[in-house]
Chimera marker file (.cmm) of the C-alpha trace (Angstrom):
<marker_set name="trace">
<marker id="1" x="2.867" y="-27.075" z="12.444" r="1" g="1" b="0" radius="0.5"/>
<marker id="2" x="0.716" y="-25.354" z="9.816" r="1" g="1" b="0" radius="0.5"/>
<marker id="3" x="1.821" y="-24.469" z="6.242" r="1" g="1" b="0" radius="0.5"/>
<marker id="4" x="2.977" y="-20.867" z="6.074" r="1" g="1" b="0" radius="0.5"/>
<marker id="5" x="0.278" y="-18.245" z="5.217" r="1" g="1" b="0" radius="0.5"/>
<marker id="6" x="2.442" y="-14.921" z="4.644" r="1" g="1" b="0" radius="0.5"/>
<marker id="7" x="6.752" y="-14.453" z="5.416" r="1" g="1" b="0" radius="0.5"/>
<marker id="8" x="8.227" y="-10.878" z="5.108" r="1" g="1" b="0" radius="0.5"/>
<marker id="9" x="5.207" y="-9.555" z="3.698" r="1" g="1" b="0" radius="0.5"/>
<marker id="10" x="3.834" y="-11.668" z="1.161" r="1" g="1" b="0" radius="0.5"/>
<marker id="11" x="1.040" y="-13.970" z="1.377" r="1" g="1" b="0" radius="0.5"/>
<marker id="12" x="1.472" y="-17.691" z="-0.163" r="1" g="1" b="0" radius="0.5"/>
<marker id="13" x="-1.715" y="-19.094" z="-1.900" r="1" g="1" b="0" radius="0.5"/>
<marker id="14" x="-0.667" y="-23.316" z="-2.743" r="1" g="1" b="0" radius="0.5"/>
<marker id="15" x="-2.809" y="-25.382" z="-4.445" r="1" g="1" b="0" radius="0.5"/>
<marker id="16" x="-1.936" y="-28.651" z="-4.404" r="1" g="1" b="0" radius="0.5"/>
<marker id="17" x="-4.484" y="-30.491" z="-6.291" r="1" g="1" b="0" radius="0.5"/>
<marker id="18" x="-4.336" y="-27.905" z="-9.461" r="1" g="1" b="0" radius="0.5"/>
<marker id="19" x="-0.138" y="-27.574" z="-8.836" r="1" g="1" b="0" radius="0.5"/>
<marker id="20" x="-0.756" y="-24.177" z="-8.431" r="1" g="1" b="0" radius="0.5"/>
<marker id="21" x="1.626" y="-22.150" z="-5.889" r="1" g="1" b="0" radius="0.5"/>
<marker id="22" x="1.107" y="-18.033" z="-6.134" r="1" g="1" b="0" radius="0.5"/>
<marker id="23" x="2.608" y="-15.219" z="-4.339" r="1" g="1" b="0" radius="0.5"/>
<marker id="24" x="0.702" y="-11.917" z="-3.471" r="1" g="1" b="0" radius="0.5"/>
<marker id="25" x="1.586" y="-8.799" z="-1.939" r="1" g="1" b="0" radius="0.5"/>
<marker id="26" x="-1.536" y="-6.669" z="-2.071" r="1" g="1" b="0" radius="0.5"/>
<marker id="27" x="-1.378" y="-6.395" z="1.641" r="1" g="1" b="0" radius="0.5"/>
<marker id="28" x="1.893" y="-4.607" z="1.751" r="1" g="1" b="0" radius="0.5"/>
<marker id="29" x="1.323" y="-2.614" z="-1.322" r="1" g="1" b="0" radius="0.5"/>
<marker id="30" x="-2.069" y="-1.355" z="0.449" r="1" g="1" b="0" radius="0.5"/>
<marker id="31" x="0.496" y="-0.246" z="3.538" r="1" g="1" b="0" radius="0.5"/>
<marker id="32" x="2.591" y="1.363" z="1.053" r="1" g="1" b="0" radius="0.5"/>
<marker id="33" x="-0.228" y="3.686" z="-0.534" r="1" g="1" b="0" radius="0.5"/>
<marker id="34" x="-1.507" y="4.439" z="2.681" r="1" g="1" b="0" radius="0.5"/>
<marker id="35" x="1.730" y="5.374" z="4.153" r="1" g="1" b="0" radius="0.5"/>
<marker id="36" x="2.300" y="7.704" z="1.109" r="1" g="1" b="0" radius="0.5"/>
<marker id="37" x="-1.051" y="9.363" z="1.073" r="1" g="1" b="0" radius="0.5"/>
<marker id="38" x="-2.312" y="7.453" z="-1.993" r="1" g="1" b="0" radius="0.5"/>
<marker id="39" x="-4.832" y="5.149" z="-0.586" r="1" g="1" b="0" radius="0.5"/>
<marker id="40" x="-7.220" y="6.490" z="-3.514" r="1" g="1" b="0" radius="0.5"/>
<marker id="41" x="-5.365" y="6.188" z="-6.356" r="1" g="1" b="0" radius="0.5"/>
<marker id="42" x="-6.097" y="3.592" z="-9.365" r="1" g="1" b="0" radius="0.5"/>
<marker id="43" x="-4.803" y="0.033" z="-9.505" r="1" g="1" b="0" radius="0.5"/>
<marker id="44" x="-4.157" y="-2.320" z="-12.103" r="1" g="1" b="0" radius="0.5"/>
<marker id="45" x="-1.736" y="-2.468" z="-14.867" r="1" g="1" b="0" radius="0.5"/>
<marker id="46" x="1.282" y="0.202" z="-15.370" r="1" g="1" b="0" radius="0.5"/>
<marker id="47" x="1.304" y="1.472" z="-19.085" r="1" g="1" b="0" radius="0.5"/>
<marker id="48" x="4.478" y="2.796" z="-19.903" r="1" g="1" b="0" radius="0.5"/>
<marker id="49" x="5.763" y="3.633" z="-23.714" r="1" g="1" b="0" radius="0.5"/>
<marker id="50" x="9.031" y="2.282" z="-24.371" r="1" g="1" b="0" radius="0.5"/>
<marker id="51" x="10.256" y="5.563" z="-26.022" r="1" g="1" b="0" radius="0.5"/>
<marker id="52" x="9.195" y="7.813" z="-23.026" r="1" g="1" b="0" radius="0.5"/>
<marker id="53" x="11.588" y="10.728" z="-22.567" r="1" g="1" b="0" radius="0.5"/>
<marker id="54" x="10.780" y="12.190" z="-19.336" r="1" g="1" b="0" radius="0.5"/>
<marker id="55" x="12.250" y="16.223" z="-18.894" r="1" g="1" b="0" radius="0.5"/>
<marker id="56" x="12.365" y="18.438" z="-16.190" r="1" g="1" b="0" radius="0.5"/>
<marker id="57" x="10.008" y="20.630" z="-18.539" r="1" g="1" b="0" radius="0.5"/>
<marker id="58" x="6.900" y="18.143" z="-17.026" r="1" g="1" b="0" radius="0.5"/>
<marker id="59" x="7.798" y="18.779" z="-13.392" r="1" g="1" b="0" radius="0.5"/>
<marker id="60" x="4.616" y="20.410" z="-10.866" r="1" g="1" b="0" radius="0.5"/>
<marker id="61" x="4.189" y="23.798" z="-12.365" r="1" g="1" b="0" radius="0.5"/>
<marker id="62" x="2.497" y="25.191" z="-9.566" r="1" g="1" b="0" radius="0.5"/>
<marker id="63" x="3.465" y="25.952" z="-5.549" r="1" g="1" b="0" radius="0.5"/>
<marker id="64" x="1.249" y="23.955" z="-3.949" r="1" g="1" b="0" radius="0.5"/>
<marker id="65" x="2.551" y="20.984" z="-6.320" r="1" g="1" b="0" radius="0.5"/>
<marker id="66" x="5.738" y="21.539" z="-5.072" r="1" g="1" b="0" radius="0.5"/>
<marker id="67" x="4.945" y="21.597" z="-1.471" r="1" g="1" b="0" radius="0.5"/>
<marker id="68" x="3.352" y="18.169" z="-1.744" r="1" g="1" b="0" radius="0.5"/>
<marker id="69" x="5.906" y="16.585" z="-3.384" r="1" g="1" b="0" radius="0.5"/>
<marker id="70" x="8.937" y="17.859" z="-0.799" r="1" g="1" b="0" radius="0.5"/>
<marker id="71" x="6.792" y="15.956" z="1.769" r="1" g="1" b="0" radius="0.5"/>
<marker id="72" x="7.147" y="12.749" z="0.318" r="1" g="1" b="0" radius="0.5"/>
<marker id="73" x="10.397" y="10.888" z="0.656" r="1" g="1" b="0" radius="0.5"/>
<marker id="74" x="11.214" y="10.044" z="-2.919" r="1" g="1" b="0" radius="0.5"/>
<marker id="75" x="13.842" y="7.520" z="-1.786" r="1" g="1" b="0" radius="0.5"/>
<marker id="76" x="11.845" y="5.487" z="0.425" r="1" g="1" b="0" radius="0.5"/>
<marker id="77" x="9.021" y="5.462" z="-2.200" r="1" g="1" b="0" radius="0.5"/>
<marker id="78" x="11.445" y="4.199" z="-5.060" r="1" g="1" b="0" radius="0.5"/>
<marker id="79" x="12.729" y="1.679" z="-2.172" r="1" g="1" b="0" radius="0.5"/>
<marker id="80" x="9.409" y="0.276" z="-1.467" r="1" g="1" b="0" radius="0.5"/>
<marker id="81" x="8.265" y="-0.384" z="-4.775" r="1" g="1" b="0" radius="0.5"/>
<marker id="82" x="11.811" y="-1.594" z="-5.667" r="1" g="1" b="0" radius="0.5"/>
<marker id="83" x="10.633" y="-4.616" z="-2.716" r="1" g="1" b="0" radius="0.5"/>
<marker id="84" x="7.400" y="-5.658" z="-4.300" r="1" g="1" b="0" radius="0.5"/>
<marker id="85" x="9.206" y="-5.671" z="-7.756" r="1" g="1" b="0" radius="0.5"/>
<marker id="86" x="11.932" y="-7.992" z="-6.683" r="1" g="1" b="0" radius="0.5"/>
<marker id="87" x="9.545" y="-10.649" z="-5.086" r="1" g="1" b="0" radius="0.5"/>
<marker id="88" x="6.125" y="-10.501" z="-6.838" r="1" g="1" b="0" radius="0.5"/>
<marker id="89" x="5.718" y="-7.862" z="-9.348" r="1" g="1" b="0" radius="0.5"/>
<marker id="90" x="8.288" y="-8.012" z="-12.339" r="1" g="1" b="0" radius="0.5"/>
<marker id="91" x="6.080" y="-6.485" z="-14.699" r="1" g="1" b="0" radius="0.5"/>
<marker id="92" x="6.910" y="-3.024" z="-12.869" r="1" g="1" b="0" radius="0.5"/>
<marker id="93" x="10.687" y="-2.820" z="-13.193" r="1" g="1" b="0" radius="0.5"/>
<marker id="94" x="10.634" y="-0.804" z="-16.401" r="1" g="1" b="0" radius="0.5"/>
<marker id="95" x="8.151" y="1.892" z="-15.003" r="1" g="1" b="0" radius="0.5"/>
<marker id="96" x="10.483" y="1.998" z="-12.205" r="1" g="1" b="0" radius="0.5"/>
<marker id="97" x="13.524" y="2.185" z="-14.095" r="1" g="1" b="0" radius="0.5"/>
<marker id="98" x="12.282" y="4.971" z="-15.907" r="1" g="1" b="0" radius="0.5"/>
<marker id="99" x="10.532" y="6.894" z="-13.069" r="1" g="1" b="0" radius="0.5"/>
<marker id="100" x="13.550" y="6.253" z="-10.371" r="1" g="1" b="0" radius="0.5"/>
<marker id="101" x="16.213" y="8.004" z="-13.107" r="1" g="1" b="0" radius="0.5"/>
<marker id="102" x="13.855" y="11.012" z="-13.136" r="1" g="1" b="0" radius="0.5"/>
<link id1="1" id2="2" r="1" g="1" b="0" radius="0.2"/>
<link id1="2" id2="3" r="1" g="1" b="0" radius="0.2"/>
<link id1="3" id2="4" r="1" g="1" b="0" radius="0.2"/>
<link id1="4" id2="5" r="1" g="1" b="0" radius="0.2"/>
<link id1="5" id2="6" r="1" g="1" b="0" radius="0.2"/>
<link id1="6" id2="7" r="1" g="1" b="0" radius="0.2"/>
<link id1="7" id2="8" r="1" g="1" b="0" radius="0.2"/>
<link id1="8" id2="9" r="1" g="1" b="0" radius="0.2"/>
<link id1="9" id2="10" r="1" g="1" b="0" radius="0.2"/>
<link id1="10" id2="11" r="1" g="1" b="0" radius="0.2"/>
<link id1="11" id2="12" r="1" g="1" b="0" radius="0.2"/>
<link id1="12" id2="13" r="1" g="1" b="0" radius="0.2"/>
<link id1="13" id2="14" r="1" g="1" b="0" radius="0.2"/>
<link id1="14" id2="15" r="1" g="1" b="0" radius="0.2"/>
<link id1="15" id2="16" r="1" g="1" b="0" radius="0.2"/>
<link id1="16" id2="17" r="1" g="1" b="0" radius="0.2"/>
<link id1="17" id2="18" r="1" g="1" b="0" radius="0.2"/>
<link id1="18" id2="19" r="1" g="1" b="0" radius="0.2"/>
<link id1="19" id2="20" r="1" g="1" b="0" radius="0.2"/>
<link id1="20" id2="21" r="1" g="1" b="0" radius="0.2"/>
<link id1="21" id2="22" r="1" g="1" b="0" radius="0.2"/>
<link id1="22" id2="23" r="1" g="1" b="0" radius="0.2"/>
<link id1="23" id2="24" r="1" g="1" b="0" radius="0.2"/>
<link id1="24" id2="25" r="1" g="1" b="0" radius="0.2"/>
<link id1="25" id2="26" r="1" g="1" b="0" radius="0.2"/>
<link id1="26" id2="27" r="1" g="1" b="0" radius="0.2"/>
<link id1="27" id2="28" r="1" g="1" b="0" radius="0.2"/>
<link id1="28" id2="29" r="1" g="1" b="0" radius="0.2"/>
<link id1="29" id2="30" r="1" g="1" b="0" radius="0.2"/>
<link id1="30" id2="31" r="1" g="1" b="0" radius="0.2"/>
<link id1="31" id2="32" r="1" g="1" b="0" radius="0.2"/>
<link id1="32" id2="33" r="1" g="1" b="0" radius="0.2"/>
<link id1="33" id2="34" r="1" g="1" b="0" radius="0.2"/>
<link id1="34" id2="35" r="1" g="1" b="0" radius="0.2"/>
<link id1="35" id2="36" r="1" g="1" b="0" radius="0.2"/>
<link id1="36" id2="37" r="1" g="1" b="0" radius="0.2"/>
<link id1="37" id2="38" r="1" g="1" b="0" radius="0.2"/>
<link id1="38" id2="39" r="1" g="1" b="0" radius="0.2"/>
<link id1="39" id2="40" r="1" g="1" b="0" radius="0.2"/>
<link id1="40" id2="41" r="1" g="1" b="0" radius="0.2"/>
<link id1="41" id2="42" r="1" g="1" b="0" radius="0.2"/>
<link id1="42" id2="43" r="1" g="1" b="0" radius="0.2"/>
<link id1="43" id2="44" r="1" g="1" b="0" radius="0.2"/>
<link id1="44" id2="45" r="1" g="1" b="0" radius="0.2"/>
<link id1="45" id2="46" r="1" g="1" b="0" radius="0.2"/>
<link id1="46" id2="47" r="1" g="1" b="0" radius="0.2"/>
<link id1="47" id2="48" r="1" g="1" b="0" radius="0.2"/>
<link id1="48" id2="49" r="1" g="1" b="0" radius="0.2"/>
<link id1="49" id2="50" r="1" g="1" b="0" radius="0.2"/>
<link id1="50" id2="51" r="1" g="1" b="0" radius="0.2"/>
<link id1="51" id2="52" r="1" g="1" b="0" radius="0.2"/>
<link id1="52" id2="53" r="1" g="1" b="0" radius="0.2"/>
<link id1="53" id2="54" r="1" g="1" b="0" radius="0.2"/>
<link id1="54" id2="55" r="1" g="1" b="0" radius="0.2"/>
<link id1="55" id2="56" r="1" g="1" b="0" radius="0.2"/>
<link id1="56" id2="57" r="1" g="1" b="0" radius="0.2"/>
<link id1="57" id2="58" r="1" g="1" b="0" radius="0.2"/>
<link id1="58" id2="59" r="1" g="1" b="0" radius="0.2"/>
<link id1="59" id2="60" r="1" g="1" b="0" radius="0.2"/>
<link id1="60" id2="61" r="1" g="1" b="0" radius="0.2"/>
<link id1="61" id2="62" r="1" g="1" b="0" radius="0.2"/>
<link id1="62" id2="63" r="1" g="1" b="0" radius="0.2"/>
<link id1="63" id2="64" r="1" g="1" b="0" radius="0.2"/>
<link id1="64" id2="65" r="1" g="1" b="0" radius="0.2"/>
<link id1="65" id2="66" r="1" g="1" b="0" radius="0.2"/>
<link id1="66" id2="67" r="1" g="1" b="0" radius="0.2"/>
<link id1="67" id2="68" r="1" g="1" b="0" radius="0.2"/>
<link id1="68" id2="69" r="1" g="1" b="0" radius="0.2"/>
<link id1="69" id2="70" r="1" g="1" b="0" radius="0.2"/>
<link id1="70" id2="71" r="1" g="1" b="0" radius="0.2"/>
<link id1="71" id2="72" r="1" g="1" b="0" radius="0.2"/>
<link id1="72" id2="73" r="1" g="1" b="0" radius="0.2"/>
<link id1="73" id2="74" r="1" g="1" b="0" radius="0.2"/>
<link id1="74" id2="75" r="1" g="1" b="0" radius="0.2"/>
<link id1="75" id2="76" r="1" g="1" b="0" radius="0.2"/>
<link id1="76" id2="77" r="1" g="1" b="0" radius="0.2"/>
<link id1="77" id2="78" r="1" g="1" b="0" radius="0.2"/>
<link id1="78" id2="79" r="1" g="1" b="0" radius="0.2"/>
<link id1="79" id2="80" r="1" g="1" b="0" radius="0.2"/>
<link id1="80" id2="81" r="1" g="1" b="0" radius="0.2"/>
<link id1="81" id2="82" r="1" g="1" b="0" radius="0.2"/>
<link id1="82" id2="83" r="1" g="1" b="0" radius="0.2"/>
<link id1="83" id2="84" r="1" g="1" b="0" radius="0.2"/>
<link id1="84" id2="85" r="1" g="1" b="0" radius="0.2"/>
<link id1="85" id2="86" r="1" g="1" b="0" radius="0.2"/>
<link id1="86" id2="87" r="1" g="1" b="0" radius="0.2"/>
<link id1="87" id2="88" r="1" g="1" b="0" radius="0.2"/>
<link id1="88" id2="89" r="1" g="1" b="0" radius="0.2"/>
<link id1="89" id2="90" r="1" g="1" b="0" radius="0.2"/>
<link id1="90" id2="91" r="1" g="1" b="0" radius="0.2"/>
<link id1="91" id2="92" r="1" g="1" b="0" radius="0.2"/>
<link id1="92" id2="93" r="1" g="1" b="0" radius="0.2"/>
<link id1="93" id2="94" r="1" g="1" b="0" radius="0.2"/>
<link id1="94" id2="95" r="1" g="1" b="0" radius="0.2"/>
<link id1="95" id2="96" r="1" g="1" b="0" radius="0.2"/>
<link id1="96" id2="97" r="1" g="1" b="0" radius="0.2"/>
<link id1="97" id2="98" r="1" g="1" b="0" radius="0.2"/>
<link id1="98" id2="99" r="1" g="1" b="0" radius="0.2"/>
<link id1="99" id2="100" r="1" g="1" b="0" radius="0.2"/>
<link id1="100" id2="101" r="1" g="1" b="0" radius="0.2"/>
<link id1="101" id2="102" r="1" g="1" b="0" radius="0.2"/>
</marker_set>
């Protein structure tokens, strides 16, 4: 048998000769922006101040903003992001935290 390449979603990149032994889930993340309609948006790090107070005042202002966003099933968003979080992606808990209390 061959070493394991990817389980549940998550590819496994070993190294042996540098002891090296990563875990990536760009491939599932990539699913996730596509499913959601966000193919095109940026990647890369998540900036988030610690002091953000996030209000009801910075909701979509206009109709078509709020058309978009009923399509999109906020829980099942939160959900899949909570996934790569758990396994690969610590860094985004806090942006998460923030953004799922919202």
């Amino acid at each position: 048998m061959r070493e394991t390449a990817y389980i549940l979603g998550i590819k496994i990149y070993k190294d042996r000769s540098r002891r090296l032994f990563r875990l990536f889930q760009s491939t599932y993340i990539g699913k996730i922006l596509k499913l959601f309609s966000m193919g095109e948006s940026k990647k890369g790090y998540l900036p988030i101040s610690q002091r953000i107070c996030l209000s009801k005042y910075m909701c979509f202002k206009t109709q078509i903003e709020r058309d978009r966003m009923e399509r999109i099933p906020y829980a099942l968003v939160i959900g899949s992001i909570m996934y790569v979080m758990l396994y690969t992606r610590p860094d985004v808990s806090y942006a998460l935290s923030i953004t799922s209390r919202y």
